[in-house]
C-alpha positions as CSV (number, residue, x, y, z in Angstrom):
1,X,-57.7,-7.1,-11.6
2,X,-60.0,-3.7,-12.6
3,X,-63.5,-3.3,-11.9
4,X,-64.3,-2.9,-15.6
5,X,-63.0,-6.4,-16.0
6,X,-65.1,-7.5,-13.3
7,X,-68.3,-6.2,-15.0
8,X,-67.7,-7.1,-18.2
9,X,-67.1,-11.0,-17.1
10,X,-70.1,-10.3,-14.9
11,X,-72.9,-9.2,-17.5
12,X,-72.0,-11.5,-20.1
13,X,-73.6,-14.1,-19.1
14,X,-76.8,-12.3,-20.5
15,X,-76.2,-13.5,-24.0
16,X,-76.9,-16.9,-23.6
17,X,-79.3,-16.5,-21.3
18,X,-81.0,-14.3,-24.0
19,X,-80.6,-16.5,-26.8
20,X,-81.5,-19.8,-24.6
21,X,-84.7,-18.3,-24.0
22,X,-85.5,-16.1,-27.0
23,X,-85.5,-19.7,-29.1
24,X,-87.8,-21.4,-26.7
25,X,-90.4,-17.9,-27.1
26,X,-90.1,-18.3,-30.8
27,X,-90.3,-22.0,-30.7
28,X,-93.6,-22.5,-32.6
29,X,-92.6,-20.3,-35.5
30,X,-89.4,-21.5,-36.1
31,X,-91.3,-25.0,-36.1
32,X,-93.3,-23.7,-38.9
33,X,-90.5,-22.3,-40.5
34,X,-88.0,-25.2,-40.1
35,X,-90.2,-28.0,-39.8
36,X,-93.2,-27.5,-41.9
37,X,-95.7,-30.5,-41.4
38,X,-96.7,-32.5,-38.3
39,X,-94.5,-32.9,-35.2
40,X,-92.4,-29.4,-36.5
41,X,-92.7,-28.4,-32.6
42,X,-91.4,-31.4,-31.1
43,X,-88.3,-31.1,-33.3
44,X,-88.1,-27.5,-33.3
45,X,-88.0,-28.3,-29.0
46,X,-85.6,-31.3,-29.8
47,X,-83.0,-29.1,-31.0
48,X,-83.0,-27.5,-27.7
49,X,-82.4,-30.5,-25.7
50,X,-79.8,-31.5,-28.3
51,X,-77.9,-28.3,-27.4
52,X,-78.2,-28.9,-23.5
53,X,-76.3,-32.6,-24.2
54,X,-73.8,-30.6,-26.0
55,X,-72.9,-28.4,-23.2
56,X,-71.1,-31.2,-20.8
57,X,-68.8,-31.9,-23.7
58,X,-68.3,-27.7,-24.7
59,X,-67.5,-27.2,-21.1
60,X,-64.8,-30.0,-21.0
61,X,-62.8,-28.8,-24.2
62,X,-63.0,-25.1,-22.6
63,X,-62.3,-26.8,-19.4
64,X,-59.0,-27.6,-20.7
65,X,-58.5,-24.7,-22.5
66,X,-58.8,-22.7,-19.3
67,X,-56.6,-24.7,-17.0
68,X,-54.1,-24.5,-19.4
69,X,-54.4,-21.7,-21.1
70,X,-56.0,-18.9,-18.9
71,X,-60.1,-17.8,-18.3
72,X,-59.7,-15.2,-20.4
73,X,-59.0,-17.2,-24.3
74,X,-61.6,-19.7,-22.6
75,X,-64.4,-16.6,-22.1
76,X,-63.0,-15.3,-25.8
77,X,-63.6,-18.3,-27.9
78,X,-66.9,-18.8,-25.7
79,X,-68.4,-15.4,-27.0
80,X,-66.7,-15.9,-30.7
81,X,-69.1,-18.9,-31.3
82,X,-71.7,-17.5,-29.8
83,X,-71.4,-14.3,-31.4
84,X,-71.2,-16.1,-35.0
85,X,-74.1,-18.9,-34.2
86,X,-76.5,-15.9,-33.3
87,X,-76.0,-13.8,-36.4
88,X,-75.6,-17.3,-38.9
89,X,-79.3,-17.8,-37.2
90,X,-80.6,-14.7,-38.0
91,X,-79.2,-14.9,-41.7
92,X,-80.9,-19.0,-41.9
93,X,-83.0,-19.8,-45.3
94,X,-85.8,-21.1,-44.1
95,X,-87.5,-24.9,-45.7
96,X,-89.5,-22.9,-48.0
97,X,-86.0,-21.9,-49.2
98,X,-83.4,-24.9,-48.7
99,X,-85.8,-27.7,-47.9
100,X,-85.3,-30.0,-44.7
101,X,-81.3,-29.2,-44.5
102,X,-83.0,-25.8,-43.2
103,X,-84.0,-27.6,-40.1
104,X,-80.5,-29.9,-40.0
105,X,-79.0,-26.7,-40.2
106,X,-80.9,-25.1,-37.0
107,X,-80.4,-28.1,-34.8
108,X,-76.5,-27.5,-35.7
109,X,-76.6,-24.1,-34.5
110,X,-78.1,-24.9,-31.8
111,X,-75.3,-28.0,-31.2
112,X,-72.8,-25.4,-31.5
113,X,-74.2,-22.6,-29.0
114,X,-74.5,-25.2,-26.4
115,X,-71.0,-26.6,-27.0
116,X,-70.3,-22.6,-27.1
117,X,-72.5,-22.4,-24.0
118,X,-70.9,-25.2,-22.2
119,X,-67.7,-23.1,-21.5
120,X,-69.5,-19.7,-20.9
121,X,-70.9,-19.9,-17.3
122,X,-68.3,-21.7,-15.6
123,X,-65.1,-19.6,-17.1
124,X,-67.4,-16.5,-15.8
125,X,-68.1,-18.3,-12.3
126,X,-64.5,-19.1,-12.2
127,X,-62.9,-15.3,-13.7
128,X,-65.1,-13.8,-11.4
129,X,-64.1,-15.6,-8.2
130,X,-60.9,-15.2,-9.1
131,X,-61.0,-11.7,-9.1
132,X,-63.1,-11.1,-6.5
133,X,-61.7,-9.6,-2.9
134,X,-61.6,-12.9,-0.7
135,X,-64.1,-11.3,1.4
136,X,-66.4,-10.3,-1.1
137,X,-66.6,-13.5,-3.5
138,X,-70.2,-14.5,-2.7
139,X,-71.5,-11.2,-3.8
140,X,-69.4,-10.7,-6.9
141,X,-70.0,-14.5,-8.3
142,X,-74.0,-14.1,-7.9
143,X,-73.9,-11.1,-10.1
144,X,-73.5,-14.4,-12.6
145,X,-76.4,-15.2,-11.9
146,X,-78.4,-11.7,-11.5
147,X,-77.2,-11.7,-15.5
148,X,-78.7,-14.1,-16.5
149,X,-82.2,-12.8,-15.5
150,X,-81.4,-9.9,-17.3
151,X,-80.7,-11.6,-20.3
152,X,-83.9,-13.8,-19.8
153,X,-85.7,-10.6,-19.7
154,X,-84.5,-9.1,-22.5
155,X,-85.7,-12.0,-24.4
156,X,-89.2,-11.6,-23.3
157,X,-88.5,-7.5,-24.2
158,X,-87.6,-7.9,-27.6
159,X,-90.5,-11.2,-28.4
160,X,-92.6,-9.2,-26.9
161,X,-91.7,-5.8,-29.4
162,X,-91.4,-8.2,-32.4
163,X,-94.7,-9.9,-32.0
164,X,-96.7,-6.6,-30.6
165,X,-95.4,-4.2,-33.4
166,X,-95.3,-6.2,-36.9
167,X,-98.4,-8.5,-38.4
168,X,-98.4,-12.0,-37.9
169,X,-97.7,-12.4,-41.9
170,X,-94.1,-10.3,-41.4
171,X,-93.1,-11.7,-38.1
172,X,-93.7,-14.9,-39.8
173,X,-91.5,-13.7,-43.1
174,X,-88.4,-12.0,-41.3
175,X,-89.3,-10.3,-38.0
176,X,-88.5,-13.2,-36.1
177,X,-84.6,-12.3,-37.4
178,X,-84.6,-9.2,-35.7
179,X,-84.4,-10.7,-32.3
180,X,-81.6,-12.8,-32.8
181,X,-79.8,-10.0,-35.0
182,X,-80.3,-7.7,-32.3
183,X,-78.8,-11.4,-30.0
184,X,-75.6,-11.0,-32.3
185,X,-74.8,-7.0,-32.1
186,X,-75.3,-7.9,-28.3
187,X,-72.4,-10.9,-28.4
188,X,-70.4,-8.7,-31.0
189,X,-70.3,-5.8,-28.3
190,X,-69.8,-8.0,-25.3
191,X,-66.6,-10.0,-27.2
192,X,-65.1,-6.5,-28.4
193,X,-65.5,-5.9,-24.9
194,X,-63.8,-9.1,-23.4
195,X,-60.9,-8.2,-26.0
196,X,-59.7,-5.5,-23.2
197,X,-60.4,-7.5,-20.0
198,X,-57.4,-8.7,-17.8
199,X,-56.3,-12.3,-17.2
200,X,-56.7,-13.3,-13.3
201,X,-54.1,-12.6,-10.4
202,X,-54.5,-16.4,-9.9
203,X,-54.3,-18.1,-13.0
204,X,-51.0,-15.7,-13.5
205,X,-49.4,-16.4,-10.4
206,X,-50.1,-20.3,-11.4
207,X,-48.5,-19.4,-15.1
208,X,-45.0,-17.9,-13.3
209,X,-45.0,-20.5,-10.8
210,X,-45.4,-23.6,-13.4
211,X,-48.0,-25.2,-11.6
212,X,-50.4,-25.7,-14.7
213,X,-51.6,-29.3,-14.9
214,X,-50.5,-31.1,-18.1
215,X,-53.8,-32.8,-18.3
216,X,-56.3,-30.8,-16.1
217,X,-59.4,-33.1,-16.9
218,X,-57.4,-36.4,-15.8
219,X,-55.8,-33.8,-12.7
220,X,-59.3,-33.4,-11.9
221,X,-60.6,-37.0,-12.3
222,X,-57.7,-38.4,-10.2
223,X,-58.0,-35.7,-7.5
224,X,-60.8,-33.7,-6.8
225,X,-63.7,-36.4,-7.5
226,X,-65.2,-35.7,-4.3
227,X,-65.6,-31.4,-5.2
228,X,-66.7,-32.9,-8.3
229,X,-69.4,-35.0,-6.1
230,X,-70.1,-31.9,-4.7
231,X,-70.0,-29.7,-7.4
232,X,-72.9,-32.3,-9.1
233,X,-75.1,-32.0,-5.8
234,X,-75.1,-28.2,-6.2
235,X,-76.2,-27.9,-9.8
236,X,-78.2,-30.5,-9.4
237,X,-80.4,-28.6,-6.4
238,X,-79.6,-25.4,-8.5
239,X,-80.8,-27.0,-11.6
240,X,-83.9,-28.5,-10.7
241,X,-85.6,-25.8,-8.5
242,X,-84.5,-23.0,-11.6
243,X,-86.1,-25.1,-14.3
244,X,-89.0,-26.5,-12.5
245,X,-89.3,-23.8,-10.0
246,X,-89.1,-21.4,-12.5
247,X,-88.5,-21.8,-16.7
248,X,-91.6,-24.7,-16.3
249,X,-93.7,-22.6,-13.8
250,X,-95.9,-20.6,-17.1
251,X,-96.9,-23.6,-18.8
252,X,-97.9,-25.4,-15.5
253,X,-100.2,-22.9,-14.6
254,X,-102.0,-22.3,-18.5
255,X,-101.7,-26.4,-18.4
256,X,-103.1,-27.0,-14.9
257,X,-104.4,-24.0,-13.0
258,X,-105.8,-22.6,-17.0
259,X,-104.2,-18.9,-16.5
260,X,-103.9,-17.3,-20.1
261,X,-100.9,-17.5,-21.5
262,X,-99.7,-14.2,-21.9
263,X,-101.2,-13.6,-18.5
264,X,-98.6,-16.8,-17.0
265,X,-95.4,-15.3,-18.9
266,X,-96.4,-12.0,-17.3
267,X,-95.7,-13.4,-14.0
268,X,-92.6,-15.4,-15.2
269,X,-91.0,-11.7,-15.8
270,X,-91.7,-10.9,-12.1
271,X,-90.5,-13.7,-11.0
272,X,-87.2,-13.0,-13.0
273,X,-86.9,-9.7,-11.5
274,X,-87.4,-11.2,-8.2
275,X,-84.1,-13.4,-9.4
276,X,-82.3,-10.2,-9.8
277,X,-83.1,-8.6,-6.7
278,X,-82.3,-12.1,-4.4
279,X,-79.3,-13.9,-6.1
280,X,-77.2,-11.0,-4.5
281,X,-78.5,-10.2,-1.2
282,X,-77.9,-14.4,-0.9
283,X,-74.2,-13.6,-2.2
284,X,-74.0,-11.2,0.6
285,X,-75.3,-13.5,3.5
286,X,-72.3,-16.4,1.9
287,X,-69.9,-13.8,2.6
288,X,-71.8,-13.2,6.0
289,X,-72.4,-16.8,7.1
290,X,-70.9,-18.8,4.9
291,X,-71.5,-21.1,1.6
292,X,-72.8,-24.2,4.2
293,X,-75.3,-22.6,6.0
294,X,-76.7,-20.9,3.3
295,X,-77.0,-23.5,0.9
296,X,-78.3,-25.7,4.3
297,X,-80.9,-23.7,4.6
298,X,-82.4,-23.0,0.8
299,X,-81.8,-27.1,0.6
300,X,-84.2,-27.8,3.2
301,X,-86.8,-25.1,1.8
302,X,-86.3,-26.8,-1.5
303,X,-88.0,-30.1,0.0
304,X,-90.3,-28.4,2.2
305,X,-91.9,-25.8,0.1
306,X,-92.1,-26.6,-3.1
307,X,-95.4,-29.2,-3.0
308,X,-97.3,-26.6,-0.7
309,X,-96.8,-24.3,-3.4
310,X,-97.2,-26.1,-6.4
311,X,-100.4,-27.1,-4.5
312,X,-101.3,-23.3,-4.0
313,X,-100.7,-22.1,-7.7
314,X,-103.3,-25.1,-9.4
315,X,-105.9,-23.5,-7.1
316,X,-108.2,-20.7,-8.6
317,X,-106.7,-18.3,-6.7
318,X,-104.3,-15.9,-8.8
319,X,-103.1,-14.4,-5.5
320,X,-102.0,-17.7,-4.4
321,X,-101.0,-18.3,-7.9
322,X,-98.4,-15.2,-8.1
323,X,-97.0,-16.1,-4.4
324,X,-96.3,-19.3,-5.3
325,X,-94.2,-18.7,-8.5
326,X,-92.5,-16.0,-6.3
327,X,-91.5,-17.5,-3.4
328,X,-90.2,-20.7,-5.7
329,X,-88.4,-17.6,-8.2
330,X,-86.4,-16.7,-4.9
331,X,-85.5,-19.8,-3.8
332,X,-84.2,-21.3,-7.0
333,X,-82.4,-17.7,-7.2
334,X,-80.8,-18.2,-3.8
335,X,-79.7,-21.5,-4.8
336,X,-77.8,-20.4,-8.2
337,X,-76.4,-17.8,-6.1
338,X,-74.6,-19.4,-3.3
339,X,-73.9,-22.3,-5.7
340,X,-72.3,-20.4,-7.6
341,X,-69.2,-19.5,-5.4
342,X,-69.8,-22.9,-3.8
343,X,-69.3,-25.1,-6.1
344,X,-66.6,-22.8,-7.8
345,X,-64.4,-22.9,-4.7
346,X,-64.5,-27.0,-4.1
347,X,-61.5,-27.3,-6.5
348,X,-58.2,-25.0,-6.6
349,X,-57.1,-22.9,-9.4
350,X,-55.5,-25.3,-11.4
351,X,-58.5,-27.8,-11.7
352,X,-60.9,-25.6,-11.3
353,X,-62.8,-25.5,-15.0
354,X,-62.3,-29.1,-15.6
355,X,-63.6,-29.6,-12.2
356,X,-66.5,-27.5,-12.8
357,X,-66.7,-29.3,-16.0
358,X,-67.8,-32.3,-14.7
359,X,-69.2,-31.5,-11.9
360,X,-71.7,-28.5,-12.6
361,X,-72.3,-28.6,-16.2
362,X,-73.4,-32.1,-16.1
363,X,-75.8,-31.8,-13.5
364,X,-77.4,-28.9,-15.5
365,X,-77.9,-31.4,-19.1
366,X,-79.3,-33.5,-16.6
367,X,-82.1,-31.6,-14.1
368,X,-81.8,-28.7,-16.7
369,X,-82.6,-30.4,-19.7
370,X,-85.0,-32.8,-19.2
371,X,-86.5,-32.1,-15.5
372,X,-89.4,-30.0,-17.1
373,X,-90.0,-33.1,-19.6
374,X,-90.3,-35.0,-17.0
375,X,-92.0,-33.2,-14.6
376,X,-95.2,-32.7,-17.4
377,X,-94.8,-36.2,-18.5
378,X,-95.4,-37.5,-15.0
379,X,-98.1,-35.2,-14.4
380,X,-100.0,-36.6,-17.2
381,X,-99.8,-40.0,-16.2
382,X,-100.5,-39.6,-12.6
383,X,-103.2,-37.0,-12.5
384,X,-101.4,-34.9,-9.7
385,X,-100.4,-31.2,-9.9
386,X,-98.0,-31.7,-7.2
387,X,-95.9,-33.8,-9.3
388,X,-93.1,-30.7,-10.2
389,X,-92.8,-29.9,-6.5
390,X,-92.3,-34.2,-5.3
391,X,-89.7,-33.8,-8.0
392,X,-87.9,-30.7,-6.6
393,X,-88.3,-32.2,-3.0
394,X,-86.8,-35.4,-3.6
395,X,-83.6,-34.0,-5.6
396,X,-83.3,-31.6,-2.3
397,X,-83.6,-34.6,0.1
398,X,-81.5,-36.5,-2.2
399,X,-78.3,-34.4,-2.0
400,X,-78.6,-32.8,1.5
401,X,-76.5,-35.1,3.2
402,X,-74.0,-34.1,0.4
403,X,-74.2,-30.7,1.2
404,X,-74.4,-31.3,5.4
405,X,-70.9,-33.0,5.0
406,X,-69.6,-30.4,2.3
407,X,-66.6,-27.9,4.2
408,X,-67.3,-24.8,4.4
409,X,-64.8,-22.9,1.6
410,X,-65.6,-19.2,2.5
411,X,-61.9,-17.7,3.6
412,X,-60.9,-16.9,6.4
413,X,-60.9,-12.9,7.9
């Protein structure tokens, strides 16, 4: 399979990364926009968890799709939707204009990127495996990962230029369309791109043999439920110290530890760019040492460290404060990193995107989705700051002896 393949599979992953995190930035004027009146927030924020329940069920239809059809229509159709639900956003009449279908409409879009969304990271995880040089598949799979950063990052770029540039009055009016305008050239590009890319060696040598599964999802089901065990465990771990350790980490510390706001999502963007640089040096030591080991390893830091350093950043301190968020940012990135190839390689080629399905994705809706909820709900009725970092701990306790008895899947030299 080419390189250019290889990196086109590889960086998109930073559209929905972009567009995931662009809407939570502009969450409070799309609530004003969408759902004038009391409680606009907490509906604007529902739509977002709507969309993470819809990707379990997105990744199962492109599951099939790409067991039987190939990764590459599967990575295609992915980027079509998300291509057309970016731009339809940026085009939305707002209530002022429509009324409340405004806001029905928004929550649909967002429905329809996460069912979109649902198919995107696994078909990437599983084209980029694929294609990777046996010996190098840790590395190349965690440049999933790294992507995602980047597309986080542009997110924060181009909120940051829309707010900072135009008055409150036009951001309000239509700047906040320019973002996810600029979100749809960005998926345009990527799927004109994807147009050229090459099916994988794998997948074709499973075409010409006839050894595509009739039914992948049931194949799965019926025989791989303990990689789809596994496969859970992972994401879980992964899930939980990314969106806790990380996405949650600025309001916790303008909640708890009173850091300004602008001040907090200044350190989330180092923290993302600590992402970048770990996820592949982790690749590198799975290719080195393996998938167990590794994984081992950032498992039992993910039930050591976390309370120590949730602890650390609700002191005054904003030294303490920044090493804290970093040290949890490189974690959770080592975790996504080595999961990524991990989990991809506890099912064979045939099951593989129905396996990942089932296992990954709905891990993700679950520790993704609702573990910062949780984690502020729980604060606030206990009183402790250390309540994100118990949570982290126990879901790391929880599924190490998962991970202990997992086989190690890196092939042999």
């Amino acid at each position: 399979m080419s390189r250019g393949s290889m990196i086109i599979a590889a960086l998109s992953t930073v559209v929905e990364w972009y567009d995931f995190t662009l809407y939570l930035y502009f969450a409070t004027v799309l609530a004003r926009l969408f759902f004038p009146g009391g409680g606009g927030l907490v509906a604007a924020l529902g739509g977002f968890a709507l969309a993470y329940l819809m990707r379990p069920i997105g990744a199962m239809v492109f599951g099939h799709i790409g067991d039987r059809l190939g990764r590459r229509p599967t990575m295609l159709i992915s980027m079509a939707l998300m291509t057309a639900c970016m731009a339809a956003t940026a085009l939305m009449p707002t209530a002022a204009q429509i009324g409340p279908r405004a806001g029905v409409l928004l929550i649909a879009l967002r429905c329809v990127m996460g069912f979109s969304v649902g198919g995107e990271y696994t078909g990437v995880v599983a084209y980029l495996l694929e294609g990777a040089p046996p010996a190098r598949r840790g590395l190349v799979t965690s440049l999933a990962a790294a992507a995602s950063e980047v597309g986080g990052l542009l997110a924060v770029g181009a909120s940051a230029l829309t707010v900072g540039l135009l008055p409150e009055a036009a951001v309000a009016g239509w700047g906040w369309r320019l973002p996810f305008a600029f979100g749809a050239v960005l998926a345009g590009t990527v799927l004109i791109a994807r147009s050229q890319i090459d099916e994988t060696p794998e997948f074709e040598l499973q075409r010409a043999a006839g050894a595509i599964a009739a039914k992948p999802l049931r194949h799965a089901l019926r025989n791989h439920r303990a990689g789809i065990l596994r496969g859970f465990a992972i994401s879980a771990l992964g899930s939980i110290t990314y969106y806790v350790g990380i996405t949650y980490v600025p309001v916790y510390l303008a909640a708890v530890a009173q850091v300004p706001e602008g001040r907090a999502l200044g350190l989330a963007s180092w923290a993302a760019v600590a992402v970048i640089v770990v996820t592949p040096l982790t690749g590198l030591l799975a290719d080195r040492w393996g998938r167990r080991p590794v994984i081992l390893a950032l498992a039992v830091a993910s039930a050591v460290l976390p309370i120590l350093l949730f602890r650390a950043m609700a002191g005054t301190s904003w030294p303490a404060a920044c090493a804290g968020a970093m040290v949890l940012a490189m974690v959770a990135g080592g975790v996504s990193a080595v999961g990524a190839v991990a989990s991809a390689e506890q099912f064979p080629t045939r099951a593989r995107l129905s396996g990942l399905a089932f296992g990954v994705t709905s891990a993700t809706a679950i520790f993704g989705g609702f573990a910062p909820w949780l984690a502020q709900a729980l604060m606030a009725r206990t009183g402790s700051p250390m309540v994100p970092g118990i949570l982290i701990a126990l879901v790391a306790l929880a599924v190490l002896p998962l991970l202990w008895a997992m086989p190690e899947t890196r092939p042999a030299k």
